[in-house]
ZADO-1210 file (C-alpha; in nm, 4 decimals, padded with zeros to 6 digits):
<atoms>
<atom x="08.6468" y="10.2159" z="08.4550" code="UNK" pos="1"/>
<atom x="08.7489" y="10.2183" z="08.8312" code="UNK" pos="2"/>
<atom x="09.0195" y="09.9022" z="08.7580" code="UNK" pos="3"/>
<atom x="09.1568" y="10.1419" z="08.4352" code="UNK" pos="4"/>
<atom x="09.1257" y="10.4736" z="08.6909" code="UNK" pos="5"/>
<atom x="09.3504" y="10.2982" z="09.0082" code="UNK" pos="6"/>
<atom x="09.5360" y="10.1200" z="08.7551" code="UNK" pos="7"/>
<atom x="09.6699" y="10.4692" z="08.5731" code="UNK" pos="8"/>
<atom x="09.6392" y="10.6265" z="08.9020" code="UNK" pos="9"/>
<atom x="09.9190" y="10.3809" z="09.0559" code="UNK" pos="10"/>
<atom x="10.1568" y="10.4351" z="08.7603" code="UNK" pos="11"/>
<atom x="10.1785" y="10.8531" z="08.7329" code="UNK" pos="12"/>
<atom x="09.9830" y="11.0398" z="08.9939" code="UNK" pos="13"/>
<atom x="10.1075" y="10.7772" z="09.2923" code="UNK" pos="14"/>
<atom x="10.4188" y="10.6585" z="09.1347" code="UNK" pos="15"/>
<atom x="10.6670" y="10.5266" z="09.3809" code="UNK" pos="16"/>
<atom x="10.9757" y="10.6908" z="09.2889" code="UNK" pos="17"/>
<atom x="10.8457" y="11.0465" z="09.1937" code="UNK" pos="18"/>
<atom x="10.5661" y="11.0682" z="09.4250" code="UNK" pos="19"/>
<atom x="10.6931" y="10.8717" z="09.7261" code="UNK" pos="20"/>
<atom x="11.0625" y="10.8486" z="09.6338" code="UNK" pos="21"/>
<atom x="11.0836" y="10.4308" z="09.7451" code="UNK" pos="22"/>
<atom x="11.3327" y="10.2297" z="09.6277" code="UNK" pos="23"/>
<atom x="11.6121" y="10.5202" z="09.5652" code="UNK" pos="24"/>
<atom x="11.8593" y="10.2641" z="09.6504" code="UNK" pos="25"/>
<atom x="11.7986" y="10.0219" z="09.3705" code="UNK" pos="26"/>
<atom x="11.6395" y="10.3035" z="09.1226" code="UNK" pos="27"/>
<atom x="12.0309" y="10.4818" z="09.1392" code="UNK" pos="28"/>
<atom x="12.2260" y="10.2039" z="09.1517" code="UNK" pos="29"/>
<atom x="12.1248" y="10.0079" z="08.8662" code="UNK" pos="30"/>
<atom x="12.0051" y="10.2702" z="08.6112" code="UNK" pos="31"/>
<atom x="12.3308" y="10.3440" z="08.4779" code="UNK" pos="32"/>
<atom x="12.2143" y="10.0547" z="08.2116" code="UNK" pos="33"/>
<atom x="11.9030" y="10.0296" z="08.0248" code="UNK" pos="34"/>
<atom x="11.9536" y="09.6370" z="08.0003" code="UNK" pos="35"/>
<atom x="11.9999" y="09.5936" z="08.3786" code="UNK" pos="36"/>
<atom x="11.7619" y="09.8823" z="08.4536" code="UNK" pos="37"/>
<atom x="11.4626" y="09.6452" z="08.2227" code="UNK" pos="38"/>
<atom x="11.5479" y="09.3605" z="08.4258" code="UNK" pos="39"/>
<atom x="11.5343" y="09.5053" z="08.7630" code="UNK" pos="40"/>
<atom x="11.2318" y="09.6854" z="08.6819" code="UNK" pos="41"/>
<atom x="11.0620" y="09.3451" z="08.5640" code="UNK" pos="42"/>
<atom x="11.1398" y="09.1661" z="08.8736" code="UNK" pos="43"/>
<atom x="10.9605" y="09.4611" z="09.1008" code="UNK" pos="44"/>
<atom x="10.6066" y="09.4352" z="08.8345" code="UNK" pos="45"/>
<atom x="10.6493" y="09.0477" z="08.8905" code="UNK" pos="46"/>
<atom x="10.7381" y="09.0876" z="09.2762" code="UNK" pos="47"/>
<atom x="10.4817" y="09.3342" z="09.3079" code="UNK" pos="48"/>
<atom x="10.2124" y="09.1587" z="09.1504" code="UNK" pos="49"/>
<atom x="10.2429" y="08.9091" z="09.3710" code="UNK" pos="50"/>
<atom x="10.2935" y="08.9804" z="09.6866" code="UNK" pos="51"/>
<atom x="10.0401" y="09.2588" z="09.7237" code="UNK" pos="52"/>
<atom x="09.7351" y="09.0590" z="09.6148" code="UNK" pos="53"/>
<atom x="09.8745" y="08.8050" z="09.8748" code="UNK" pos="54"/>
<atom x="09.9573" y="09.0748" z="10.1828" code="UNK" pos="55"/>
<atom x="09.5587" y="09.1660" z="10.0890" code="UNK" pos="56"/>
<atom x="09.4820" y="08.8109" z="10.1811" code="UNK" pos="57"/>
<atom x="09.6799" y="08.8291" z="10.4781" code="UNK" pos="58"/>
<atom x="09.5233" y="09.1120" z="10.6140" code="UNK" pos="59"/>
<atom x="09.1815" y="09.0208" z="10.5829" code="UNK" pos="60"/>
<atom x="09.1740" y="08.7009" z="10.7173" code="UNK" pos="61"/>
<atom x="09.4712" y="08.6853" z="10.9464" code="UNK" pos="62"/>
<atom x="09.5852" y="09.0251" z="11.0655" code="UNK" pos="63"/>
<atom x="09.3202" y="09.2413" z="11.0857" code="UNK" pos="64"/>
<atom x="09.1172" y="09.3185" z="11.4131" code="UNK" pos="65"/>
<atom x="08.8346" y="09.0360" z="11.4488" code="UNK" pos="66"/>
<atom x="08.9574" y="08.9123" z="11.1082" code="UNK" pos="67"/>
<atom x="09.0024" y="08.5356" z="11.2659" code="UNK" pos="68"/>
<atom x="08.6284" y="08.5341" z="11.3404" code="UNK" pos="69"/>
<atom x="08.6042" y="08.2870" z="11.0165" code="UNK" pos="70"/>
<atom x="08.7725" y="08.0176" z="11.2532" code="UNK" pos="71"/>
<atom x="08.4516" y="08.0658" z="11.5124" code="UNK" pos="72"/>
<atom x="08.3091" y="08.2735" z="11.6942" code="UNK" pos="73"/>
<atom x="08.5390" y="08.2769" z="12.0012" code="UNK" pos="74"/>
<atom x="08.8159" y="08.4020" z="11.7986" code="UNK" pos="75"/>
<atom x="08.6508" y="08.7406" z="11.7119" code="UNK" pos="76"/>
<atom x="08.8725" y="08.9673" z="11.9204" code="UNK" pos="77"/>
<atom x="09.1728" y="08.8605" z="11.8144" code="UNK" pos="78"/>
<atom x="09.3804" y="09.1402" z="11.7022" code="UNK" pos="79"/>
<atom x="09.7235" y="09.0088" z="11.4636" code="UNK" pos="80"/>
<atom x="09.8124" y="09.3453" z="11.3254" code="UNK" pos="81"/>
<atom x="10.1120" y="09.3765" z="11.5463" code="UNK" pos="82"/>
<atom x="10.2277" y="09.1196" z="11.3262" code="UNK" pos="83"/>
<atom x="10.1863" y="09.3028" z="10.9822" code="UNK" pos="84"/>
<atom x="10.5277" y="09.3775" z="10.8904" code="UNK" pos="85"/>
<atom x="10.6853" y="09.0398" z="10.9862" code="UNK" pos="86"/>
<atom x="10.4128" y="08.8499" z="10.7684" code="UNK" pos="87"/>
<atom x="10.4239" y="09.1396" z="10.4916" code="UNK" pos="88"/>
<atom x="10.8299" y="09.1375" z="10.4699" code="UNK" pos="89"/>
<atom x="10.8451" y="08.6982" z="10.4763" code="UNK" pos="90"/>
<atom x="10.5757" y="08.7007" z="10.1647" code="UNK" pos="91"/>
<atom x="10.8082" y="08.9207" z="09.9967" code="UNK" pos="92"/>
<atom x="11.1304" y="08.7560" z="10.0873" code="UNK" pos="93"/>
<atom x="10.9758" y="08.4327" z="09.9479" code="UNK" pos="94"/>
<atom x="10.8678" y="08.5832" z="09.6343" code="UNK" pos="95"/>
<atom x="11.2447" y="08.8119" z="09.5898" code="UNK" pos="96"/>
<atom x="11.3879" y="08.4036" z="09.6298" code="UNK" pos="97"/>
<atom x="11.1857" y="08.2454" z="09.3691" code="UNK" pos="98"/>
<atom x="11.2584" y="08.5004" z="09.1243" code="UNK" pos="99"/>
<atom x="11.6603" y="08.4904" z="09.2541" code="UNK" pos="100"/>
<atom x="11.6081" y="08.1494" z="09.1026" code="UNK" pos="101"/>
<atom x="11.4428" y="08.2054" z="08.7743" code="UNK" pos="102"/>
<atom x="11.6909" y="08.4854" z="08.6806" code="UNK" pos="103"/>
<atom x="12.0287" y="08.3209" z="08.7884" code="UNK" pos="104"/>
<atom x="11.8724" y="07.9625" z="08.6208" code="UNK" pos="105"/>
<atom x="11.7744" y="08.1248" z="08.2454" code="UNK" pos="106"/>
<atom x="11.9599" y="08.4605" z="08.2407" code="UNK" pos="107"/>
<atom x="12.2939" y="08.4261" z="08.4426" code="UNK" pos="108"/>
<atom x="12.4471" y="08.7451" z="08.2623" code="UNK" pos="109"/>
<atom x="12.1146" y="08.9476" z="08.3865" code="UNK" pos="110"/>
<atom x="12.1917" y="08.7919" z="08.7048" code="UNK" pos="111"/>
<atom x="12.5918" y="08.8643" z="08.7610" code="UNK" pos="112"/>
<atom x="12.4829" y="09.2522" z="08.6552" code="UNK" pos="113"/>
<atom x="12.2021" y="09.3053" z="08.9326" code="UNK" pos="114"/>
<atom x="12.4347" y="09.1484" z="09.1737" code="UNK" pos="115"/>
<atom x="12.3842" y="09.2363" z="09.5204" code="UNK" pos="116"/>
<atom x="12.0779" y="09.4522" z="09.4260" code="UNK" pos="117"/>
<atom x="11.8693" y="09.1342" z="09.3356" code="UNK" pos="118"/>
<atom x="11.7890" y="08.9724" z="09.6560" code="UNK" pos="119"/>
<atom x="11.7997" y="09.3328" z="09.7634" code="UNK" pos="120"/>
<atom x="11.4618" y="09.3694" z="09.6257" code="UNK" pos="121"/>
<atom x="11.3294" y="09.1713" z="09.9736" code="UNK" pos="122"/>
<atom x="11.4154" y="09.4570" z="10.1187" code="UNK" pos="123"/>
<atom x="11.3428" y="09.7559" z="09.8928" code="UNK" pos="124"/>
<atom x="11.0845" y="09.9933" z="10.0203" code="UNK" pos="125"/>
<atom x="10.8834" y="09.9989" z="09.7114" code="UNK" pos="126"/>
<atom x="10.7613" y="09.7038" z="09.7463" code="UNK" pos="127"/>
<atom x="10.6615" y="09.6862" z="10.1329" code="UNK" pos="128"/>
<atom x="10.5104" y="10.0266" z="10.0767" code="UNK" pos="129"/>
<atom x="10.3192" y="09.8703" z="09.8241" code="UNK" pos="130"/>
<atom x="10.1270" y="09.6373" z="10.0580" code="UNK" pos="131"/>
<atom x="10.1350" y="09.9076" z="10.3592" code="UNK" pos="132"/>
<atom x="09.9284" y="10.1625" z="10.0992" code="UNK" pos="133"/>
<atom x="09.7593" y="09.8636" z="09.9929" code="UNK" pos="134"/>
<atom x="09.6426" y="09.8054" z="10.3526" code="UNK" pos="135"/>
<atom x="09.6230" y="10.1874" z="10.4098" code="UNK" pos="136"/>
<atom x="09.3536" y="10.2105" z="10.1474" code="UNK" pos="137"/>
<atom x="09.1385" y="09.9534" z="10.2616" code="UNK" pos="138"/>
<atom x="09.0960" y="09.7839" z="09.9410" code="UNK" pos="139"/>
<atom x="08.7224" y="09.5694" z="09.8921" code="UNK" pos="140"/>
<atom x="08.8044" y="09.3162" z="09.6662" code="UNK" pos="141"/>
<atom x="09.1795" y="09.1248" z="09.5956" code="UNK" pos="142"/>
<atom x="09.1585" y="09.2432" z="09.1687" code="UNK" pos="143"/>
<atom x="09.1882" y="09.5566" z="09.3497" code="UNK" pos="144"/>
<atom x="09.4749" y="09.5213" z="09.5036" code="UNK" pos="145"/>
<atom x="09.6347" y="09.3180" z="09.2564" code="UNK" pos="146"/>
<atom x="09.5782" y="09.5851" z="08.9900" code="UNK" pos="147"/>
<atom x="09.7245" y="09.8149" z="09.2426" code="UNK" pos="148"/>
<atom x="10.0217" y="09.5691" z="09.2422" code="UNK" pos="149"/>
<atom x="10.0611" y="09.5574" z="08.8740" code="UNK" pos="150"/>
<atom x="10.0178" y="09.9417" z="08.8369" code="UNK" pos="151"/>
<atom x="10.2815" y="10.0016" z="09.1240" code="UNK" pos="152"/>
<atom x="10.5353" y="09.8328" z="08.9460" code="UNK" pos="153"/>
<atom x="10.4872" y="09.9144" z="08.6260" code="UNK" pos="154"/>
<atom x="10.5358" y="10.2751" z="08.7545" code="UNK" pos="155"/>
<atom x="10.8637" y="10.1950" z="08.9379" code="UNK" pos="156"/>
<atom x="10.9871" y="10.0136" z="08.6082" code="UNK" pos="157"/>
<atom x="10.8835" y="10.3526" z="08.4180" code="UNK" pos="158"/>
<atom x="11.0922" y="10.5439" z="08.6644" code="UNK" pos="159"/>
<atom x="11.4484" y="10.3229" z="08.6575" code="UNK" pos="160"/>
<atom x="11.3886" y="10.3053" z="08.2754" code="UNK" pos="161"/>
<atom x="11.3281" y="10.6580" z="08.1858" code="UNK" pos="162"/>
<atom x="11.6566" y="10.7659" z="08.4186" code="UNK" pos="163"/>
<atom x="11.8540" y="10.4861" z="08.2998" code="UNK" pos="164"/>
<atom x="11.7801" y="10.6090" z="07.9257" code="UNK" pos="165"/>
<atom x="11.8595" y="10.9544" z="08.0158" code="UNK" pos="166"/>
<atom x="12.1819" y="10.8343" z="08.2252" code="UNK" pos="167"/>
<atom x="12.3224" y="10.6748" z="07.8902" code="UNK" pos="168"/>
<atom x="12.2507" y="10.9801" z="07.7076" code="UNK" pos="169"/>
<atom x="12.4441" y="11.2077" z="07.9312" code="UNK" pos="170"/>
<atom x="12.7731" y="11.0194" z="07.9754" code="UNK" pos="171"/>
<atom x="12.8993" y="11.1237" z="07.6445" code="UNK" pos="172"/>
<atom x="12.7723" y="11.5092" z="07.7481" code="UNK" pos="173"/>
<atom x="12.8957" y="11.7958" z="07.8506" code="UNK" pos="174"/>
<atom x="12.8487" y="11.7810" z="08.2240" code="UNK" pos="175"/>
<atom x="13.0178" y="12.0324" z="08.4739" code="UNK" pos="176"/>
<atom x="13.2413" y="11.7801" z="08.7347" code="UNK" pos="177"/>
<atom x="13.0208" y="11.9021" z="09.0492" code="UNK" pos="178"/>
<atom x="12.7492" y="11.7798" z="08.8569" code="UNK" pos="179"/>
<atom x="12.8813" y="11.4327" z="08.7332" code="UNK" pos="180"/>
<atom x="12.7128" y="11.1017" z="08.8601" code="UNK" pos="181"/>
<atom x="12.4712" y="11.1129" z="09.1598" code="UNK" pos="182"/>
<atom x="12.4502" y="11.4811" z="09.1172" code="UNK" pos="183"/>
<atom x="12.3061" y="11.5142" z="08.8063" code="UNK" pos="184"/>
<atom x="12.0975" y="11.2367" z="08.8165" code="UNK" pos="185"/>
<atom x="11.9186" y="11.3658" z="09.1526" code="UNK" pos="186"/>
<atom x="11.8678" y="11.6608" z="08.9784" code="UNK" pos="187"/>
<atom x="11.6844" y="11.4747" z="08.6952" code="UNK" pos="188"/>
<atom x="11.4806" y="11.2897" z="08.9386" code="UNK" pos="189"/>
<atom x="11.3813" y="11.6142" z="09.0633" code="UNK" pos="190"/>
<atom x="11.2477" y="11.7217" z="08.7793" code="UNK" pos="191"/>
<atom x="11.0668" y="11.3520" z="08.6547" code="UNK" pos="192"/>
<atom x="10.9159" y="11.4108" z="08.9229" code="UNK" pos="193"/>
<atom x="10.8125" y="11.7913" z="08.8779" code="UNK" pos="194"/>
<atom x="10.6660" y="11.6305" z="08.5577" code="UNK" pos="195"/>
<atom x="10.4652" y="11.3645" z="08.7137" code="UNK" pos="196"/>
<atom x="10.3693" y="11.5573" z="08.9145" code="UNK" pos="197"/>
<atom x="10.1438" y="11.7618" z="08.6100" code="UNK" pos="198"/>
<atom x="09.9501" y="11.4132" z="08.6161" code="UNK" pos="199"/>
<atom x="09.7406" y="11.5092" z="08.9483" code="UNK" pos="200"/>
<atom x="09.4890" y="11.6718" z="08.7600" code="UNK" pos="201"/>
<atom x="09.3616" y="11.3411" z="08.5139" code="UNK" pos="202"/>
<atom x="09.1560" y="11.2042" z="08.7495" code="UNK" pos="203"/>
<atom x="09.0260" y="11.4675" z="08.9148" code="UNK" pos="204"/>
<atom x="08.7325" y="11.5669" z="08.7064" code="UNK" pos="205"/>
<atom x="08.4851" y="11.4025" z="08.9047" code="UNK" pos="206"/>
<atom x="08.5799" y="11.4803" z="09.2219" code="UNK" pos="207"/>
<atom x="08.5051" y="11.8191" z="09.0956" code="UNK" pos="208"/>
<atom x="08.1550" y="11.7468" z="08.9831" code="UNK" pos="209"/>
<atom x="08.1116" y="11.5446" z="09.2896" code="UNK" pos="210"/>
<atom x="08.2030" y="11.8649" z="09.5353" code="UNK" pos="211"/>
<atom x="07.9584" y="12.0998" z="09.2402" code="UNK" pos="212"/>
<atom x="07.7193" y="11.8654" z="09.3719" code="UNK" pos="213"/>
<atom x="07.8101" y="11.8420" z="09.7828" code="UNK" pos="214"/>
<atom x="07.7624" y="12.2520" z="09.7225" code="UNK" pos="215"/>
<atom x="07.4529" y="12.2403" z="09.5147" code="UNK" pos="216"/>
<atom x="07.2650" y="12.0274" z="09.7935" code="UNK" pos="217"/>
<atom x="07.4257" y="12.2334" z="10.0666" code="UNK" pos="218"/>
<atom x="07.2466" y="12.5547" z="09.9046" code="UNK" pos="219"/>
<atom x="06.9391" y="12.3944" z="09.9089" code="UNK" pos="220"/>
<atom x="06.9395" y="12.2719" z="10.2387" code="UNK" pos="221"/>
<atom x="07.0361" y="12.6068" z="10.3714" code="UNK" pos="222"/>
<atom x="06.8067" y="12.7053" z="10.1396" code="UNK" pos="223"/>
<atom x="06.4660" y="12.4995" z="10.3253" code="UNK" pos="224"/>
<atom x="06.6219" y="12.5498" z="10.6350" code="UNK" pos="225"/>
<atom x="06.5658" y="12.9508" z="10.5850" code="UNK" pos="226"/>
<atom x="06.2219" y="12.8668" z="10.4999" code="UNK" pos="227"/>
<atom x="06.1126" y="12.6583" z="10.7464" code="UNK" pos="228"/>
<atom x="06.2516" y="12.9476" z="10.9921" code="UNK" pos="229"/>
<atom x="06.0410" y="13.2351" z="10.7942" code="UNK" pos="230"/>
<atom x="05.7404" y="12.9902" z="10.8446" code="UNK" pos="231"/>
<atom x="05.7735" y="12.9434" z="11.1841" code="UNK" pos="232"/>
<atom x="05.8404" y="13.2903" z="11.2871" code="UNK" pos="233"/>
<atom x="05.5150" y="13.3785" z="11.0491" code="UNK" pos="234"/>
<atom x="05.2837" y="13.1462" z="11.2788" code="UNK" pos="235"/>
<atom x="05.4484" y="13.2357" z="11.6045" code="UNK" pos="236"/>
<atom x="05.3659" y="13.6065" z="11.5513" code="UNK" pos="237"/>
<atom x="05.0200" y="13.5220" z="11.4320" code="UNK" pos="238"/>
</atoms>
């Protein structure tokens, strides 16, 4: 239940597009396409995936403060972290390379329609912000992180899909000519994200109960505390 609750959590509530707006670059230039918008969006799950569940690794045992200690003791105040986003950004770049390779070697058209925006994805913010909330939220385990991967991505794909859809729709529409292109289409994001925005409240049923609870006990301490005063006054006045 927690993997299926951080899992749907990364796709709608913490989406990266609607919630964070990361990757605007890609997520408008290649959704004019649903073909090229699938393709893109495949490469960020697979990128993502990846590289998040290995940034987790690099944290823990490299980059963290007294994370080295697991090469001896003397190595226990070592502090790497100034060297997060170099490691975080050559993991990705690796990753953005090998799929560069798998794309242009079995779908070349897929490839020539991405253009620049392919190797681009080394650089996207999506997917470093991926890894820096990854780090943010201290994940305990590395399924953790890689189901926060997979969830992060599949969101982002969601988001350059659902526009890209909507994109093809509206070219053969009635738009005013202020409105045409970019303008439109930031106003749609605008309100995707007004929409996902109305998934906040799925998980939040038992942080509800939880605070019920944090008030109950509160009462009740209050509650003995009162009595324990009463009793005390009681036997200093006898």
């Amino acid at each position: 239940m927690e993997y299926l609750e951080l899992f749907l959590k990364s796709i709608f509530i913490d989406n990266m597009v609607f919630a964070f707006f990361l990757g605007m670059c890609s997520y408008l230039a290649v959704s004019k396409k649903v073909s090229t918008a699938v393709g893109l969006g495949a490469a960020v799950i697979f990128v993502l995936a990846i590289t998040v569940p290995l940034n987790f690794l690099l944290d823990k045992y490299i980059l963290r403060e007294g994370a080295l200690v697991w090469l001896g003791p003397e190595y226990a105040d070592y502090d790497l972290s100034f060297l997060t986003f170099i490691l975080f950004i050559a993991t990705i770049a690796t990753m953005v390379q090998l799929v560069e390779i798998v794309v242009e070697k079995f779908s070349p058209s897929l490839y020539n329609s991405l253009g620049i925006f392919l190797p681009l994805i080394a650089v996207n913010c999506a997917i470093l912000g991926g890894s820096l909330f990854m780090q943010q939220k201290e994940f305990a385990t590395i399924s953790h992180a890689a189901v926060y991967g997979i969830g992060s991505g599949i969101g982002w794909f969601l988001a350059i899909l659902a526009i890209a859809a909507i994109r093809e729709k509206i070219r053969y529409s009635n738009v005013p000519a202020p409105l045409r292109g970019l303008g439109i289409t930031f106003i749609l994001t605008g309100l995707m994200a007004i929409g996902f925005m109305s998934f906040g409240g799925m998980l939040t049923g038992g942080d509800e109960e939880e605070s019920k609870e944090t008030k109950t006990v509160k009462v009740e301490e209050k509650e003995t505390t009162k009595e324990v005063a009463e009793n005390t006054n009681v036997t200093i006045l006898k």
